[in-house]
N, C-alpha and C positions, 0 to 999 in steps of 0.2 A: 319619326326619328327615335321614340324612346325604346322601338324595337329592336336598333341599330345597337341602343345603348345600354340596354340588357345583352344582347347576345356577345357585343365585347366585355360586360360585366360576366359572362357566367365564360367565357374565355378565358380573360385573367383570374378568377379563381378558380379552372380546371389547371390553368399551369401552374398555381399557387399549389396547390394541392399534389399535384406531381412533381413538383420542386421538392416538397415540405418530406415525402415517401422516400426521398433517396438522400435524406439525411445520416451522415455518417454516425455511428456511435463510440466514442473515445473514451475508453477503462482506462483509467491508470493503473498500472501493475501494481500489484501489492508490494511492498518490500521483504526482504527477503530474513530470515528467523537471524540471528546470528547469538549461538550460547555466549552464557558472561563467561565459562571458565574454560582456560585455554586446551586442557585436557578433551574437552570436550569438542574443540574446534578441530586440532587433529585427529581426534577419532573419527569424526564426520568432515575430513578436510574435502574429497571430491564432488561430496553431496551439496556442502557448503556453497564449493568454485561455481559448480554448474546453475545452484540458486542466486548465487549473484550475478552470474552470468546471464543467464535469462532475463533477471531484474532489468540490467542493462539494454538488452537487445528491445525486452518489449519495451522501455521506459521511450525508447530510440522511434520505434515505432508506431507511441501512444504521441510524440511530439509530430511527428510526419502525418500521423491523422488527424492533430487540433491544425494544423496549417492546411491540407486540404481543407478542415470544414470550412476555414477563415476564411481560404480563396472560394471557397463554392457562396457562401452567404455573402463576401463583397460583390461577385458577381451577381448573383438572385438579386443584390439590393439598389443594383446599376440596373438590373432588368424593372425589378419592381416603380424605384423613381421615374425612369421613361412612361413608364405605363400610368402611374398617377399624374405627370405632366400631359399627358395625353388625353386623359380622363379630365383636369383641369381646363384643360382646350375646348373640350367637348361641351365643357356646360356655357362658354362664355357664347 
């Protein structure tokens, strides 16, 4: 039996391992420059809109990838708990 109980050991850490590789990575976008003097803001008003603009879209994008990671590691962590229940089975 303990050959049984290596080779589902070295199975849940080849999926632990392949799980771990397709981890998402989430930047927060930087914020975006904005001059103190108002002169300065109309001279660079479209450069301005667009950098905030962006701000916004990735800020939007940066939140939609921390809730994928969240759903993928509650799931990973409902896969992982069965398989330690399983492994607790295994030794009684």
């Amino acid at each position: 039996m303990p050959h049984v109980r290596n080779t589902s050991l070295l199975l849940l850490l080849a999926s632990l391992a392949a799980a771990s590789s397709a981890k998402a990575v989430c930047a927060p976008p930087a914020p975006p420059f904005l001059p103190e003097a108002s002169q300065d803001m109309r001279a660079y008003t479209d450069l301005l809109r667009s950098d905030f603009e962006t701000y916004i879209a990735e800020a939007q994008a940066y939140f939609r990838c921390l809730e994928a990671e969240r759903a993928r590691v509650f799931a990973e962590a409902q896969a992982v708990t069965a398989e330690y229940r399983r492994f607790l089975r295994a030794l009684d």
